[in-house]
SEPAFI-359817 format. One record per residue: x, y, z of N, C-alpha, C in turn; residue number from 1; residue in one letter. Coordinates in nm, 2 decimals. Example, Ala and Ser with C-alpha at 12.3 -4.5 7.8 and 13.67 -1.06 7.14 Angstrom:
2
+--------+--------+--------+--------+--------+--------+--------+--------+--------+-----+--------+
|    n.X |    n.Y |    n.Z |   ca.X |   ca.Y |   ca.Z |    c.X |    c.Y |    c.Z | num | residu |
+--------+--------+--------+--------+--------+--------+--------+--------+--------+-----+--------+
|   1.32 |  -0.57 |   0.78 |   1.23 |  -0.45 |   0.78 |   1.32 |  -0.33 |   0.78 |   1 |      A |
|   1.28 |  -0.22 |   0.71 |   1.37 |  -0.11 |   0.71 |   1.29 |   0.00 |   0.79 |   2 |      S |
+--------+--------+--------+--------+--------+--------+--------+--------+--------+-----+--------+
END
This chain:
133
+--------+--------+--------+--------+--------+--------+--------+--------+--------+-----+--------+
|    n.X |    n.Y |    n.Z |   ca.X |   ca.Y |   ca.Z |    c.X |    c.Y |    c.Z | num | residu |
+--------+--------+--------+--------+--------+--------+--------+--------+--------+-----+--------+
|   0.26 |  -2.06 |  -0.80 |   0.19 |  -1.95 |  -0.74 |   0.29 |  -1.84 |  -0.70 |   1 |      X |
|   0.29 |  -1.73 |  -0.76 |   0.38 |  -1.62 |  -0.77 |   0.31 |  -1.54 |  -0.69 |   2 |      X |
|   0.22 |  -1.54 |  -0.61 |   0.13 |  -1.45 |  -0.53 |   0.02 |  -1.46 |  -0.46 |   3 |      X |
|  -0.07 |  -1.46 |  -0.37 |  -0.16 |  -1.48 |  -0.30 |  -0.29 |  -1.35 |  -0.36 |   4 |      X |
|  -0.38 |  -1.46 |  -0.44 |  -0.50 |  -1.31 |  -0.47 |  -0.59 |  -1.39 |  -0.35 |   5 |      X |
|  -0.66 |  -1.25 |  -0.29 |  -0.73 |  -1.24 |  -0.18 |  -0.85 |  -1.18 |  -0.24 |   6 |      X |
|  -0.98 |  -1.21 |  -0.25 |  -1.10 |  -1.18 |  -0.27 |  -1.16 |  -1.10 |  -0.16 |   7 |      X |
|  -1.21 |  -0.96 |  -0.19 |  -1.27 |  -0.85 |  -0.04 |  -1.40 |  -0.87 |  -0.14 |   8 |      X |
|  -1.52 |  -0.89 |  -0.03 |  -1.65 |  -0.94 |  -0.06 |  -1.65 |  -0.86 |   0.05 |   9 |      X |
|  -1.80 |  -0.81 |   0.04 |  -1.90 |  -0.76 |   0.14 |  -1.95 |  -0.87 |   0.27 |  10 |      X |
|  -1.91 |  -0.80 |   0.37 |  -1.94 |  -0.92 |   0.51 |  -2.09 |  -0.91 |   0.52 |  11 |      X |
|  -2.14 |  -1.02 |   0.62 |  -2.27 |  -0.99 |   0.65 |  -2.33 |  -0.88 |   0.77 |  12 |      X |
|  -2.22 |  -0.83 |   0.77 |  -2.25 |  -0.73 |   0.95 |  -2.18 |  -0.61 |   0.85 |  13 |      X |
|  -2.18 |  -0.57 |   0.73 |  -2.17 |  -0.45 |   0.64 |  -2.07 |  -0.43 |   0.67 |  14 |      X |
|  -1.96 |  -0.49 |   0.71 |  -1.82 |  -0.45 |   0.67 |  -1.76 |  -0.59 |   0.56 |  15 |      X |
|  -1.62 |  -0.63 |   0.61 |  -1.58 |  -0.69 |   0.49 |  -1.54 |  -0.83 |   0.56 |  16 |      X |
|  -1.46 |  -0.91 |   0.40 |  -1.45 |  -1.02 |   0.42 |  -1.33 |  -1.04 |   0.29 |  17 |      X |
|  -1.23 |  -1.13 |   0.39 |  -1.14 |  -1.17 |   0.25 |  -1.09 |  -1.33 |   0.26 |  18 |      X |
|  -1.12 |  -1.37 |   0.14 |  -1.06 |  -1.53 |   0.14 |  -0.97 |  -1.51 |   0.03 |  19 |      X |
|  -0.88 |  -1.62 |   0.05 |  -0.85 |  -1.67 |  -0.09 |  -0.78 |  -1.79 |  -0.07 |  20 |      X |
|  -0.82 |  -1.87 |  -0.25 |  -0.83 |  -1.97 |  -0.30 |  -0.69 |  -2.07 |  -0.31 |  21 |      X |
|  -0.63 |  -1.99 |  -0.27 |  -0.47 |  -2.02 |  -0.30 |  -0.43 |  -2.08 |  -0.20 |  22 |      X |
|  -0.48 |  -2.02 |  -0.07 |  -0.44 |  -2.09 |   0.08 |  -0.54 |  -2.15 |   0.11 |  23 |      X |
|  -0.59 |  -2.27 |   0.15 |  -0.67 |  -2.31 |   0.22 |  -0.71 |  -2.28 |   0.38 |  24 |      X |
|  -0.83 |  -2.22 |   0.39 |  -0.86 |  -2.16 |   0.56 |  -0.78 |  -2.03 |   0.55 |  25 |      X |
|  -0.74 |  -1.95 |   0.44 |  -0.70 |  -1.83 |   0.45 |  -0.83 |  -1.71 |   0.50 |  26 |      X |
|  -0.86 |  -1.64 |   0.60 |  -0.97 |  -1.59 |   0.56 |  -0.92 |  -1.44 |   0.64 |  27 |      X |
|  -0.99 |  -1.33 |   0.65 |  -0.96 |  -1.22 |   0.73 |  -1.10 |  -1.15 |   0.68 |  28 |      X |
|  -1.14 |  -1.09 |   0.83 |  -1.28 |  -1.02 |   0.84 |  -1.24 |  -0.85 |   0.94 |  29 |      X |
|  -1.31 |  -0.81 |   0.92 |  -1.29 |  -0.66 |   0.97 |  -1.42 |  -0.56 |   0.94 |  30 |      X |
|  -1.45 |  -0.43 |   1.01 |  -1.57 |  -0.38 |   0.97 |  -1.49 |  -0.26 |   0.85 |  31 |      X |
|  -1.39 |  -0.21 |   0.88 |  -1.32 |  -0.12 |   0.72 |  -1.27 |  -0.24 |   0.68 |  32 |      X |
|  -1.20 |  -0.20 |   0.58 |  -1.15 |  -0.27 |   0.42 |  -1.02 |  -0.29 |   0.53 |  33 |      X |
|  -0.92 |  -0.18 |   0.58 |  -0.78 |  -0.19 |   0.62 |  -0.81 |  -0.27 |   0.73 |  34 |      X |
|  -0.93 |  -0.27 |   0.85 |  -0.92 |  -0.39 |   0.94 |  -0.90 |  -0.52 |   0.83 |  35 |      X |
|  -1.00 |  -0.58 |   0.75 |  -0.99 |  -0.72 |   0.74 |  -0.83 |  -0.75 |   0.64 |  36 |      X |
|  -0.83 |  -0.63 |   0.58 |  -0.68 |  -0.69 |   0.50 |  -0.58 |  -0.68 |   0.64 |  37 |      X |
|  -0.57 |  -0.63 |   0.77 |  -0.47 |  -0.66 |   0.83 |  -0.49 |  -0.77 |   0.89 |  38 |      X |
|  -0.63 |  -0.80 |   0.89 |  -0.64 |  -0.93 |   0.97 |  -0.60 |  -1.01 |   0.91 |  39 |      X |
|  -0.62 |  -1.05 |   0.75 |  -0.62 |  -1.12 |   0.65 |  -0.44 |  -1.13 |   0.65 |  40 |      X |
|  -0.40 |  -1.05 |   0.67 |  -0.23 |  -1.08 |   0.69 |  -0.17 |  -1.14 |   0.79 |  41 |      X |
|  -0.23 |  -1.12 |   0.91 |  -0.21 |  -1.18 |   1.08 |  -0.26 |  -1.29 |   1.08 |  42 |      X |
|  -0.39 |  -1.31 |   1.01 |  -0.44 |  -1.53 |   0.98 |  -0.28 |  -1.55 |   0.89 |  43 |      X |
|  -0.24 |  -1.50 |   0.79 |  -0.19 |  -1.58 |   0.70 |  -0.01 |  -1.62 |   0.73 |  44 |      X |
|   0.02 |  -1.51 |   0.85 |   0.15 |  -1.51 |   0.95 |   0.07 |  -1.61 |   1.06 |  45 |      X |
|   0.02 |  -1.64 |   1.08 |  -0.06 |  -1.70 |   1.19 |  -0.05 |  -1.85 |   1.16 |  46 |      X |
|  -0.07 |  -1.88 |   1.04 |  -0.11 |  -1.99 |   0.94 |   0.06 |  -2.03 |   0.91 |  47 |      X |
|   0.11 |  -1.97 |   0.93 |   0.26 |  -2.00 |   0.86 |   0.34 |  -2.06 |   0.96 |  48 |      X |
|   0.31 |  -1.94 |   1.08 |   0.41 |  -1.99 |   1.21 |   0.35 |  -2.19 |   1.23 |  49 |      X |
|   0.20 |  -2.23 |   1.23 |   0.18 |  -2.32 |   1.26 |   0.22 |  -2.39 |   1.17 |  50 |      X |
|   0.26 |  -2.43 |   1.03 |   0.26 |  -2.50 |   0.95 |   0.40 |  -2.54 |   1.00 |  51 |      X |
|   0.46 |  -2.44 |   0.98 |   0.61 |  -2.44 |   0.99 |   0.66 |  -2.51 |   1.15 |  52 |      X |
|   0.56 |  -2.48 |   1.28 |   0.58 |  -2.60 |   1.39 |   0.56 |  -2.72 |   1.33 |  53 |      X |
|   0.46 |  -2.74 |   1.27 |   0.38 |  -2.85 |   1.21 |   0.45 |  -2.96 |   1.10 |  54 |      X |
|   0.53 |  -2.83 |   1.02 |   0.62 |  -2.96 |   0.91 |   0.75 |  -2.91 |   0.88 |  55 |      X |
|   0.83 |  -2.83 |   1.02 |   0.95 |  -2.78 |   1.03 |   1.02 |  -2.69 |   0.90 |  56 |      X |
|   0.92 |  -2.67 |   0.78 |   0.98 |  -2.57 |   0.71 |   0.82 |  -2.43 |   0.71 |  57 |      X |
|   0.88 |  -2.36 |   0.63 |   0.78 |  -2.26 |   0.61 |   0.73 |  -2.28 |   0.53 |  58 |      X |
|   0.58 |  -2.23 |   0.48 |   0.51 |  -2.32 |   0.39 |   0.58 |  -2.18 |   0.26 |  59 |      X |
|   0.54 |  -2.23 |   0.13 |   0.62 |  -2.13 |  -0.01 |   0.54 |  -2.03 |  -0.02 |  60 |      X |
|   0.41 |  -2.01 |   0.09 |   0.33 |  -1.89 |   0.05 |   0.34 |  -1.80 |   0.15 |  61 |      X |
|   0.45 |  -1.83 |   0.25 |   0.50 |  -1.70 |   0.35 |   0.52 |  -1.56 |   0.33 |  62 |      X |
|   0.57 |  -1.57 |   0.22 |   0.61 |  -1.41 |   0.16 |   0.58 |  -1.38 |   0.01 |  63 |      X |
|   0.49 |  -1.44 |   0.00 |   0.42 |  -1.42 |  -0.16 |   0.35 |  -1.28 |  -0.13 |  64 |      X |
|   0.38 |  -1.18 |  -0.21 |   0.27 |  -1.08 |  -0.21 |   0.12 |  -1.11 |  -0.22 |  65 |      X |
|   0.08 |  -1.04 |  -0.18 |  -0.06 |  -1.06 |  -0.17 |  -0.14 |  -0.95 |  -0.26 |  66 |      X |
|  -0.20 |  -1.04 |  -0.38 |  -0.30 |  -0.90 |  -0.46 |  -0.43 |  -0.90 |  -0.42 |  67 |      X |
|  -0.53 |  -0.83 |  -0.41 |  -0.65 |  -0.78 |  -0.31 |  -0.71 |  -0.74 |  -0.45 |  68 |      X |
|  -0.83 |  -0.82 |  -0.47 |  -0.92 |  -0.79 |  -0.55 |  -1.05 |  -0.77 |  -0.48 |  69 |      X |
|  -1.14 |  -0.75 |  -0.56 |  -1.28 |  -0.68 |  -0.53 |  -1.42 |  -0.72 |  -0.57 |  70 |      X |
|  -1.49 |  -0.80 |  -0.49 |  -1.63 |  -0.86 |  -0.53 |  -1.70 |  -0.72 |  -0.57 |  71 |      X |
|  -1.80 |  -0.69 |  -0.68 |  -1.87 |  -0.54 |  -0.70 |  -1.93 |  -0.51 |  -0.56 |  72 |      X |
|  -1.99 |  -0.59 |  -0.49 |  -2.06 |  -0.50 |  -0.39 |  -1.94 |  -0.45 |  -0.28 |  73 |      X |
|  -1.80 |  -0.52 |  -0.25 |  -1.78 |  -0.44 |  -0.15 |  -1.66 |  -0.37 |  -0.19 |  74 |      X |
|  -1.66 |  -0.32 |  -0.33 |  -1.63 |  -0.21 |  -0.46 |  -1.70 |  -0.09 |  -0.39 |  75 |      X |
|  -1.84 |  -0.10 |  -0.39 |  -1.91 |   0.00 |  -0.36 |  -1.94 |   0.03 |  -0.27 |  76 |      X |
|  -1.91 |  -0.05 |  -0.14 |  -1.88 |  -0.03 |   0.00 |  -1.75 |   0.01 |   0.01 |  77 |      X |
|  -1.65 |  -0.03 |  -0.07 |  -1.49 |   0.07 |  -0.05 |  -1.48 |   0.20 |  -0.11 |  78 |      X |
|  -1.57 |   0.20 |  -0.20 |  -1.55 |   0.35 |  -0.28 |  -1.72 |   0.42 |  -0.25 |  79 |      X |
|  -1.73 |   0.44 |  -0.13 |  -1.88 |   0.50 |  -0.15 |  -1.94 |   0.63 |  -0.26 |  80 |      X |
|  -1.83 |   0.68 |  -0.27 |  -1.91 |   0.79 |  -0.29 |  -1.87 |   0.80 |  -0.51 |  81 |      X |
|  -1.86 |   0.68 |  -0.53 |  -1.89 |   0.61 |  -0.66 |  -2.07 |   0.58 |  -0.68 |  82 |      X |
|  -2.12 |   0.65 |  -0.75 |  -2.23 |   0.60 |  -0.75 |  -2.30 |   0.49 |  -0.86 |  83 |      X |
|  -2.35 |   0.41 |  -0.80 |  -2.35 |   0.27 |  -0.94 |  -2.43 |   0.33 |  -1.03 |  84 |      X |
|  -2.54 |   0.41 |  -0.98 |  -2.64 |   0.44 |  -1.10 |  -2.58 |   0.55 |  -1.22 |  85 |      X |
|  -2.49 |   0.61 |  -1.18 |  -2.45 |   0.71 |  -1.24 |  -2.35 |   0.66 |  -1.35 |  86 |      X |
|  -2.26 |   0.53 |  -1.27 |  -2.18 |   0.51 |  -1.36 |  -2.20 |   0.40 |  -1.45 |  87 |      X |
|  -2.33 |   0.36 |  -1.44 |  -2.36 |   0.21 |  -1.50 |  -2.45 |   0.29 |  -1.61 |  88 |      X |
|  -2.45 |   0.41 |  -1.56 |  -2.56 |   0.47 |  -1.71 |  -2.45 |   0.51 |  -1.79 |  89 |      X |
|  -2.32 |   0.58 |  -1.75 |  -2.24 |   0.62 |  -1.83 |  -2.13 |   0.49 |  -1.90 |  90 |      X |
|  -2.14 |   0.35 |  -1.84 |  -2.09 |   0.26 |  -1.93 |  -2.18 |   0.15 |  -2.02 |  91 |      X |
|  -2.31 |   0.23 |  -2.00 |  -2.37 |   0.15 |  -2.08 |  -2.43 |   0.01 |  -2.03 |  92 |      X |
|  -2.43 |   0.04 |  -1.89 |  -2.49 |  -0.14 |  -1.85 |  -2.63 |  -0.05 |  -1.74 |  93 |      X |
|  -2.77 |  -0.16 |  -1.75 |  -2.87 |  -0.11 |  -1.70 |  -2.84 |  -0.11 |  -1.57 |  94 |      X |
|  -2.91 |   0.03 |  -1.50 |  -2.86 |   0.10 |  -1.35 |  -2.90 |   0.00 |  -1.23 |  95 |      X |
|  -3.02 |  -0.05 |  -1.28 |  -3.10 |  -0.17 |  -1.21 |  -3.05 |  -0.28 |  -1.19 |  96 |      X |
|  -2.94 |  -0.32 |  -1.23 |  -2.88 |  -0.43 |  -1.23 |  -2.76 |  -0.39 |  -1.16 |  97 |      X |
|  -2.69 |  -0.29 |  -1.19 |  -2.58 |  -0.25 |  -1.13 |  -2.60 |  -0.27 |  -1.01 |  98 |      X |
|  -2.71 |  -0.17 |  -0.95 |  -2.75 |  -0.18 |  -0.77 |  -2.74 |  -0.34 |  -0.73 |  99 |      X |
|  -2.81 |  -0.40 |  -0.79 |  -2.80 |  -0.54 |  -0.74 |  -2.67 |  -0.57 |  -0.76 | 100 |      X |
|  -2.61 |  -0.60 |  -0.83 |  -2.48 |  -0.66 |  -0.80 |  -2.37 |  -0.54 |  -0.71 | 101 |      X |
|  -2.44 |  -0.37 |  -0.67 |  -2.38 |  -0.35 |  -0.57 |  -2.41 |  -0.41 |  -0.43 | 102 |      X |
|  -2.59 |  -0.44 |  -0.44 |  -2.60 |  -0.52 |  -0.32 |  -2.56 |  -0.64 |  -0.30 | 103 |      X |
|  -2.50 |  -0.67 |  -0.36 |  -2.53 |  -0.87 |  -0.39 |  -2.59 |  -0.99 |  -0.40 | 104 |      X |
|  -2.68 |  -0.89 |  -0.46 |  -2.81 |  -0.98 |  -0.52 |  -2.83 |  -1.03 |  -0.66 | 105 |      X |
|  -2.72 |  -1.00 |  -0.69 |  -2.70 |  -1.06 |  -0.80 |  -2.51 |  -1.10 |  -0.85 | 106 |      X |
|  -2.50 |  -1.15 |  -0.93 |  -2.36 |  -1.17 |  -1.01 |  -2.35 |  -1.18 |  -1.11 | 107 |      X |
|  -2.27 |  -1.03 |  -1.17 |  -2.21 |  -1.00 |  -1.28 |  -2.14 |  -1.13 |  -1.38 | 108 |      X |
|  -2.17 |  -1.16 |  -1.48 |  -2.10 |  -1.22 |  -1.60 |  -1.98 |  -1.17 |  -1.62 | 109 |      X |
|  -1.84 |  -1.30 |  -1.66 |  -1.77 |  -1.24 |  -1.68 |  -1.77 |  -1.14 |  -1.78 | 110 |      X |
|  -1.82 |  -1.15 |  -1.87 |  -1.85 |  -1.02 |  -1.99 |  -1.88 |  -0.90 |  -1.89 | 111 |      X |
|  -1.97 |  -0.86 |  -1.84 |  -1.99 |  -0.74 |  -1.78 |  -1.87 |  -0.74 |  -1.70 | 112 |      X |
|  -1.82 |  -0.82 |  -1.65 |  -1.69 |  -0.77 |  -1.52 |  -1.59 |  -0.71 |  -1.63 | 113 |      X |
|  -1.58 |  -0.79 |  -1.73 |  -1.51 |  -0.66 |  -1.80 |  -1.54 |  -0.55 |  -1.86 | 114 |      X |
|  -1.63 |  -0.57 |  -1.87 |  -1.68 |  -0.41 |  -1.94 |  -1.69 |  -0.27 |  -1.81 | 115 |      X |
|  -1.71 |  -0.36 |  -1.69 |  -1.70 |  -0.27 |  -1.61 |  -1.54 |  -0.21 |  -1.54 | 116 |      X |
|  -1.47 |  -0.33 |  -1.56 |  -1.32 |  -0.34 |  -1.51 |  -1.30 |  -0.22 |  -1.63 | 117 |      X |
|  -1.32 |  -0.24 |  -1.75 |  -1.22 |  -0.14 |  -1.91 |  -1.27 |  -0.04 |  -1.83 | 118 |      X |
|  -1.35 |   0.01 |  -1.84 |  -1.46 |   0.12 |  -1.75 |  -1.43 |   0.22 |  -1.66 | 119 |      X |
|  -1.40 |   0.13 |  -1.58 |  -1.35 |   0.18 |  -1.42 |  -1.19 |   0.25 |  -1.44 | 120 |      X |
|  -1.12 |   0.14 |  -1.56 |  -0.97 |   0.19 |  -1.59 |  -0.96 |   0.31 |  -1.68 | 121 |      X |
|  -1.07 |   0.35 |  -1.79 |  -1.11 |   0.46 |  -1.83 |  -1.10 |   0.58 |  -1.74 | 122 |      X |
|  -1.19 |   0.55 |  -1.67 |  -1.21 |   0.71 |  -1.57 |  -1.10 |   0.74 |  -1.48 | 123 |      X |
|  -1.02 |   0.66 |  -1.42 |  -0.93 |   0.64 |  -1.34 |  -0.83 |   0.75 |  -1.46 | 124 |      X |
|  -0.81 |   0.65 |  -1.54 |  -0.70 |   0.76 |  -1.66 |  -0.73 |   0.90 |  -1.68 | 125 |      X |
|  -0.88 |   0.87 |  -1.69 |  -0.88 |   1.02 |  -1.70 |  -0.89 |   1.10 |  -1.54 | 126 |      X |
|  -0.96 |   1.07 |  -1.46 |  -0.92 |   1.17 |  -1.33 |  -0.75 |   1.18 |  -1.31 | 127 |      X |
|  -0.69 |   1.09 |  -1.36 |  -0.52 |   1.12 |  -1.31 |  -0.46 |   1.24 |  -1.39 | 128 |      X |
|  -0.59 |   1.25 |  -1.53 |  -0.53 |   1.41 |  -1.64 |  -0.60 |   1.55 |  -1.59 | 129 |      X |
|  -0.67 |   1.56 |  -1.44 |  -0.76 |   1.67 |  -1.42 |  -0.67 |   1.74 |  -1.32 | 130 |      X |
|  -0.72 |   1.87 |  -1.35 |  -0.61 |   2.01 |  -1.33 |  -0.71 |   2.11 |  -1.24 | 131 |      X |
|  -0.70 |   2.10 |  -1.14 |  -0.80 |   2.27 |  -1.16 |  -0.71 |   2.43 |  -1.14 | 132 |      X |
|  -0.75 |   2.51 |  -1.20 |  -0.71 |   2.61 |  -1.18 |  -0.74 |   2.72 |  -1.10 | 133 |      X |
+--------+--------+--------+--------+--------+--------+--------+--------+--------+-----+--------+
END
């Protein structure tokens, strides 16, 4: 484990939520994205100091970077002003489906998570080539 991925999912009180799979009982909640990733850092120093009373060394995930991925709905809760319908017509997946897996009412295939991931890296590339005059 060269790194700690942290999953940000949509919380049930409309802010966020991050676990990951890598730490057991790793978790961090917050109503913005930057509350629960700070919290998600203070469990995981929190988690360390006790291990380390607990079995006198520090456990090997103390200072692993941590990579922060993204469940689609709380994608669309971090980027609001993305709109799914707009861009799910422009990558070619039905708009109706999009909204659900922005609400989370449903879950994307990995097939679609890529098609949406190439996607999302598309436009990104191109807003980093826009100029205005």
């Amino acid at each position: 484990m060269k790194k700690i991925v942290a999953i940000i999912e949509r919380g049930d009180d409309g802010g966020f939520a991050i676990y990951s799979d890598d730490v057991k009982g790793l978790v961090g909640t917050g109503i913005t994205e930057d509350e629960a990733k700070q919290n998600f850092i203070d469990v995981r120093d929190e988690q360390s100091e006790y291990y380390a009373e607990k079995h006198g060394v520090l456990p090997e995930w103390t200072n692993l970077d941590i990579e922060f991925r993204y469940s689609l709905a709380a994608f669309f809760i971090a980027f609001p002003y993305i709109n799914a319908t707009q861009f799910a017509k422009n990558i070619g997946i039905n708009p109706s489906l999009m909204r659900k897996y922005k609400m989370g009412l449903a879950s994307a295939s990995d097939k679609q998570k890529q098609i949406i991931q190439e996607n999302l890296k598309l436009l990104t590339d191109k807003l980093q080539h826009v100029q205005f005059v």
